[in-house]
Biotite code that builds the C-alpha atoms (Angstrom):
import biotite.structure as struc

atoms = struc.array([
    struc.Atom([0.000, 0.000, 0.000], chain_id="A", res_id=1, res_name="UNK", atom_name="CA", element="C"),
    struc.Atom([1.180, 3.501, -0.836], chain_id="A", res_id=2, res_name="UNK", atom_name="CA", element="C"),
    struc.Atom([0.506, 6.063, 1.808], chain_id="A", res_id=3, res_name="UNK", atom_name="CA", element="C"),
    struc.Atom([0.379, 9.724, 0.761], chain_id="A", res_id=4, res_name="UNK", atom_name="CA", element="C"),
    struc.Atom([-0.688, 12.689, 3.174], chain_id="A", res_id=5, res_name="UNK", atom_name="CA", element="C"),
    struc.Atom([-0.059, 16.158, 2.946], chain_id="A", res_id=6, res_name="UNK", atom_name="CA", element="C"),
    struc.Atom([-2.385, 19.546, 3.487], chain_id="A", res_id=7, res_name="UNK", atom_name="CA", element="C"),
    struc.Atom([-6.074, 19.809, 1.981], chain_id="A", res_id=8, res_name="UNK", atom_name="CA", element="C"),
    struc.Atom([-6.374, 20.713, -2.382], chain_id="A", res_id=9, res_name="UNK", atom_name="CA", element="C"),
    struc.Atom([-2.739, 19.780, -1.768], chain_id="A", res_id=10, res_name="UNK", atom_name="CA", element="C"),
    struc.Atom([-2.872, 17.829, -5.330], chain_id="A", res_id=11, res_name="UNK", atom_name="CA", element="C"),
    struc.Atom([-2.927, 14.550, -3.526], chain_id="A", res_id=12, res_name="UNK", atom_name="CA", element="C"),
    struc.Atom([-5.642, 12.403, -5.584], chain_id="A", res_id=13, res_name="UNK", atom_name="CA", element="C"),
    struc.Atom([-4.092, 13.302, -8.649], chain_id="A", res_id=14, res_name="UNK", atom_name="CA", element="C"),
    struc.Atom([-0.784, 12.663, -7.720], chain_id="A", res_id=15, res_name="UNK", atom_name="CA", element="C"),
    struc.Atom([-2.352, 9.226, -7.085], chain_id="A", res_id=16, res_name="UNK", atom_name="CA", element="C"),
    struc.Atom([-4.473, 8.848, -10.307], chain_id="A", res_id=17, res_name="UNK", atom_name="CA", element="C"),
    struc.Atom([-0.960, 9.925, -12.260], chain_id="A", res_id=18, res_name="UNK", atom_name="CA", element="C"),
    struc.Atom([0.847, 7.341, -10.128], chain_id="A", res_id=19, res_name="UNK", atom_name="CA", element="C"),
    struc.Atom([-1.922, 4.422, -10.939], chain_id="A", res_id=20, res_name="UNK", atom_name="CA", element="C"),
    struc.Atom([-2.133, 5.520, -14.399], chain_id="A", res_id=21, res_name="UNK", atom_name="CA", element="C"),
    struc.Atom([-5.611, 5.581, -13.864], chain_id="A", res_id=22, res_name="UNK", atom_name="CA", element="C"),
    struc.Atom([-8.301, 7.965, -14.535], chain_id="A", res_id=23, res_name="UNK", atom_name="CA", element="C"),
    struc.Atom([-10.636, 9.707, -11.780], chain_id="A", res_id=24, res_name="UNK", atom_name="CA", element="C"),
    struc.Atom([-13.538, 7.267, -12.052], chain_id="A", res_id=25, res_name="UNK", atom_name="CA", element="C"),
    struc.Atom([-11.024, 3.765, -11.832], chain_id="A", res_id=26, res_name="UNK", atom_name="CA", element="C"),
    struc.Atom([-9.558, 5.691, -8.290], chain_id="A", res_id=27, res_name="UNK", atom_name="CA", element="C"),
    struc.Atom([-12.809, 5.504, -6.703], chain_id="A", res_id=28, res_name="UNK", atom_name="CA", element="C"),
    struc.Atom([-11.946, 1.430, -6.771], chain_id="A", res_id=29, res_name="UNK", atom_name="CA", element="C"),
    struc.Atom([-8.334, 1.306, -6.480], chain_id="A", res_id=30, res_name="UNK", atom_name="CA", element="C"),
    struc.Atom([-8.384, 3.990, -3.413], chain_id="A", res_id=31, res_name="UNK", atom_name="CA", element="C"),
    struc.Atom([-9.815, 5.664, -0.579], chain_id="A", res_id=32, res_name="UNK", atom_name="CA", element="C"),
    struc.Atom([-9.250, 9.057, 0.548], chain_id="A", res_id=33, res_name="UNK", atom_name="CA", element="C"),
    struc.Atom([-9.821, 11.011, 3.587], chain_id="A", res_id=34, res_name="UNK", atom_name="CA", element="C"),
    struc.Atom([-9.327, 8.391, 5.491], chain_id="A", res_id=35, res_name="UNK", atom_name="CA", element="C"),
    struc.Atom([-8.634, 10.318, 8.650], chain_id="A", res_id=36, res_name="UNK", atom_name="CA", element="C"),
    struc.Atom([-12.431, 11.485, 8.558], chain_id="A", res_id=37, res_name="UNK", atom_name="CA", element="C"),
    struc.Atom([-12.886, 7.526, 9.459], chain_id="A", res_id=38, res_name="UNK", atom_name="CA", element="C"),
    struc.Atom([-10.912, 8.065, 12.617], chain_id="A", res_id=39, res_name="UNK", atom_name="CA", element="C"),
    struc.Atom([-13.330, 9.845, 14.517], chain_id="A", res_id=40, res_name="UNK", atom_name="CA", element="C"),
    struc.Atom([-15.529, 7.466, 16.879], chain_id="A", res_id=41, res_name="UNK", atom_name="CA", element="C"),
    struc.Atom([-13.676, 4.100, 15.469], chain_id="A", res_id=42, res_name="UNK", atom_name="CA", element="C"),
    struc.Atom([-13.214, 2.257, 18.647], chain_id="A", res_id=43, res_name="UNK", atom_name="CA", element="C"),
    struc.Atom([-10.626, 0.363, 17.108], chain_id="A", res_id=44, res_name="UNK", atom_name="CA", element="C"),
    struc.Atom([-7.812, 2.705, 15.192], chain_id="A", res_id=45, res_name="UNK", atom_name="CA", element="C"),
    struc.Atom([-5.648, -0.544, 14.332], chain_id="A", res_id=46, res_name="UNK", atom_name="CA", element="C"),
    struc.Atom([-8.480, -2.854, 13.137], chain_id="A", res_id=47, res_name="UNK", atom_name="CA", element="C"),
    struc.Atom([-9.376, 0.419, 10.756], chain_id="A", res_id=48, res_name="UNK", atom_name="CA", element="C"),
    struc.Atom([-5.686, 0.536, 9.499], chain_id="A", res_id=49, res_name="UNK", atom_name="CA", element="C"),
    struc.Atom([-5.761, -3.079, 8.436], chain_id="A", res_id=50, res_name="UNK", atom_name="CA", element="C"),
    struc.Atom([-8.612, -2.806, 6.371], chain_id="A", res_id=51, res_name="UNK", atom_name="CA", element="C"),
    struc.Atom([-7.616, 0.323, 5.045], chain_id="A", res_id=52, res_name="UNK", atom_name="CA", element="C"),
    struc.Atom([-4.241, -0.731, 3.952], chain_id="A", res_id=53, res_name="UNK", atom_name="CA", element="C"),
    struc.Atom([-5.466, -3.622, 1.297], chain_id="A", res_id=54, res_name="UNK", atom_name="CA", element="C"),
    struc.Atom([-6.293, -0.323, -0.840], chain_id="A", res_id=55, res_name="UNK", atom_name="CA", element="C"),
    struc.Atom([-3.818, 0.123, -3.473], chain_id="A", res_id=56, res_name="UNK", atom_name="CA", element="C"),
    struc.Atom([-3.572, 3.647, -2.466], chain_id="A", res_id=57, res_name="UNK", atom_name="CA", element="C"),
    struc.Atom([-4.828, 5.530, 1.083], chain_id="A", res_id=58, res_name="UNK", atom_name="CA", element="C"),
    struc.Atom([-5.057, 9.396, 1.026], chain_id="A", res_id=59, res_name="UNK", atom_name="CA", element="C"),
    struc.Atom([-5.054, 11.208, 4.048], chain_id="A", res_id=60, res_name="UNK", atom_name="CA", element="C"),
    struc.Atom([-5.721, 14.730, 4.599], chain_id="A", res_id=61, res_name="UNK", atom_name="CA", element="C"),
    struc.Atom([-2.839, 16.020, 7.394], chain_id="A", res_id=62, res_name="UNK", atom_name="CA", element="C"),
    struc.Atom([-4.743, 17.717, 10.422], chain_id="A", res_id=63, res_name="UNK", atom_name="CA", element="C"),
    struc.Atom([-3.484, 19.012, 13.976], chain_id="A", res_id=64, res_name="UNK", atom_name="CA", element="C"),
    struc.Atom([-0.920, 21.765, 12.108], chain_id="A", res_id=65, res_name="UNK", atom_name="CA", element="C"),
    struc.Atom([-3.312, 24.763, 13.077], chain_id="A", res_id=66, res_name="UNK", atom_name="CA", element="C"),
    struc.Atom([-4.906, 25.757, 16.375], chain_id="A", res_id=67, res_name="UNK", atom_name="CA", element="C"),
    struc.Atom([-5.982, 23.393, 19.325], chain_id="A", res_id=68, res_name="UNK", atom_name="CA", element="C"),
    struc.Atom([-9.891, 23.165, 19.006], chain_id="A", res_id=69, res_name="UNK", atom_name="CA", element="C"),
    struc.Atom([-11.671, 24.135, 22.174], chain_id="A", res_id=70, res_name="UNK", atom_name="CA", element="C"),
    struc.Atom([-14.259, 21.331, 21.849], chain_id="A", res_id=71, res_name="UNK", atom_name="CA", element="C"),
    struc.Atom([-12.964, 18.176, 23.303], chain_id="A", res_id=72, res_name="UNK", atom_name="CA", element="C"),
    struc.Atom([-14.530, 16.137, 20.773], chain_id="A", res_id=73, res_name="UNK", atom_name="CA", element="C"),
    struc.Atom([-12.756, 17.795, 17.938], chain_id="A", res_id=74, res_name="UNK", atom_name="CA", element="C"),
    struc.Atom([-9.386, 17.214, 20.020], chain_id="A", res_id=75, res_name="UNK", atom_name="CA", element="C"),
    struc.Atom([-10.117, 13.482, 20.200], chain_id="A", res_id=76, res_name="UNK", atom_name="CA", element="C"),
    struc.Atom([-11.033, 13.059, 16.311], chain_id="A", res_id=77, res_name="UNK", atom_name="CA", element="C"),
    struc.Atom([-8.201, 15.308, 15.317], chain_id="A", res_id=78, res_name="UNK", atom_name="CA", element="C"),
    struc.Atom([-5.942, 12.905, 17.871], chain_id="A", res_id=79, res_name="UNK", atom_name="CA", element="C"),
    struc.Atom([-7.829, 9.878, 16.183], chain_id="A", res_id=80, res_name="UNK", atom_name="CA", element="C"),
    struc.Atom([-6.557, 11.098, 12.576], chain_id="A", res_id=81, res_name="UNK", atom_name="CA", element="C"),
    struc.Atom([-3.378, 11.924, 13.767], chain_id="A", res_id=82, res_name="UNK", atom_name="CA", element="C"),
    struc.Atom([-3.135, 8.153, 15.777], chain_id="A", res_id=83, res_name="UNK", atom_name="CA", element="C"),
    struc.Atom([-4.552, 6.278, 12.449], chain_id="A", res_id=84, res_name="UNK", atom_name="CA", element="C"),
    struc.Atom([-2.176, 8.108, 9.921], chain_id="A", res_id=85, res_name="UNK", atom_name="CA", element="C"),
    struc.Atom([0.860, 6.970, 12.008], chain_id="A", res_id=86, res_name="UNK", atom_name="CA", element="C"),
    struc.Atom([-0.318, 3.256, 11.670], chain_id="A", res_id=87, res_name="UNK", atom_name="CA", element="C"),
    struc.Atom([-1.419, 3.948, 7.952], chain_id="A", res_id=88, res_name="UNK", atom_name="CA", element="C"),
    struc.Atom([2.427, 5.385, 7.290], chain_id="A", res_id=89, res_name="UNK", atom_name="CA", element="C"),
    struc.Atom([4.154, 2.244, 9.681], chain_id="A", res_id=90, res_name="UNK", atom_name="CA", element="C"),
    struc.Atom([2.020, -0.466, 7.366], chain_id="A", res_id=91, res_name="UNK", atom_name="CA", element="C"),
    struc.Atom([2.583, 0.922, 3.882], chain_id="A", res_id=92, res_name="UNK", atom_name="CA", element="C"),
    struc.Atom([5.370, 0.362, 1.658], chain_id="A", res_id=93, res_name="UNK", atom_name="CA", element="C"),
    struc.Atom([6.025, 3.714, 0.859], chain_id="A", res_id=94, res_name="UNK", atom_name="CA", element="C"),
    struc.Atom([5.024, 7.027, 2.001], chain_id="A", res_id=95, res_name="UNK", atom_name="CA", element="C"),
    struc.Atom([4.512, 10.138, 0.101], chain_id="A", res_id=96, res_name="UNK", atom_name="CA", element="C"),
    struc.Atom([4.005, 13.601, 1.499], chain_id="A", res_id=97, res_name="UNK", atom_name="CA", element="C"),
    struc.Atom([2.045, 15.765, -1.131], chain_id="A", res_id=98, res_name="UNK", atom_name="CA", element="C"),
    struc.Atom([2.682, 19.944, -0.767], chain_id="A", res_id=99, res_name="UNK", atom_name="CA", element="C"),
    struc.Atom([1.686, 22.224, -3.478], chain_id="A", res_id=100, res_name="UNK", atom_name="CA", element="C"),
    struc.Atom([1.492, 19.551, -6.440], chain_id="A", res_id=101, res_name="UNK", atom_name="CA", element="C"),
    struc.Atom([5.410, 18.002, -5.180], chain_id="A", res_id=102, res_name="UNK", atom_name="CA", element="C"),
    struc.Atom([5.532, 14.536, -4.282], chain_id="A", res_id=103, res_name="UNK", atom_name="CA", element="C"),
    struc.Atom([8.340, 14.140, -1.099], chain_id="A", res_id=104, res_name="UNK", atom_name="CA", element="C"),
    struc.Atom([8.816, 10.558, -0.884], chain_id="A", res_id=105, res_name="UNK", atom_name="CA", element="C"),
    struc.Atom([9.101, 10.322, 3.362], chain_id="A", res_id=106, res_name="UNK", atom_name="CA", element="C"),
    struc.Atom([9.387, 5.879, 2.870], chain_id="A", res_id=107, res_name="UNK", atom_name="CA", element="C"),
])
């Protein structure tokens, strides 16, 4: 599985379409994206990575680089993310970082 994260309308689906050579409707089966919207609630963050990683591809929007939320809930999903994308990243084979269009291979 590749991993790639980075910041949101970073370019990261098509980075992944051009790195399938696939167009936009075949990505919809090859990968899943915003996976770290799936974080919030799971009760089980490694279960969730598991199944996540037999995608091809998992995209991951980056979150916790701004200002603490007040709301605890929002502290807990954005933790969630933050948890899940470190499992996502220790169970792929490579991992790409995404920022303004440029691919930074991190694994």
């Amino acid at each position: 599985m590749i991993f790639i994260t980075g910041p949101l309308y970073s370019g990261k689906k098509e980075y992944a379409r051009r790195l399938l050579g696939c167009s936009r409707e075949e990505l919809k089966d090859r990968a899943v994206w915003d996976a770290q919207d799936q974080a919030k609630d799971c009760a089980d963050l490694n279960n969730l990575a598991d199944e996540l990683a037999r995608y091809e591809v998992v995209i991951a929007t980056e979150v916790g680089g701004g200002v603490v939320p007040v709301d605890p809930a929002e502290r807990a999903a954005r933790e969630a993310a933050g948890r899940l994308s470190v499992l996502l990243a220790q169970r792929a084979q490579r991992v790409v970082r995404v920022f303004c269009g440029l691919p930074m291979e991190l694994k």
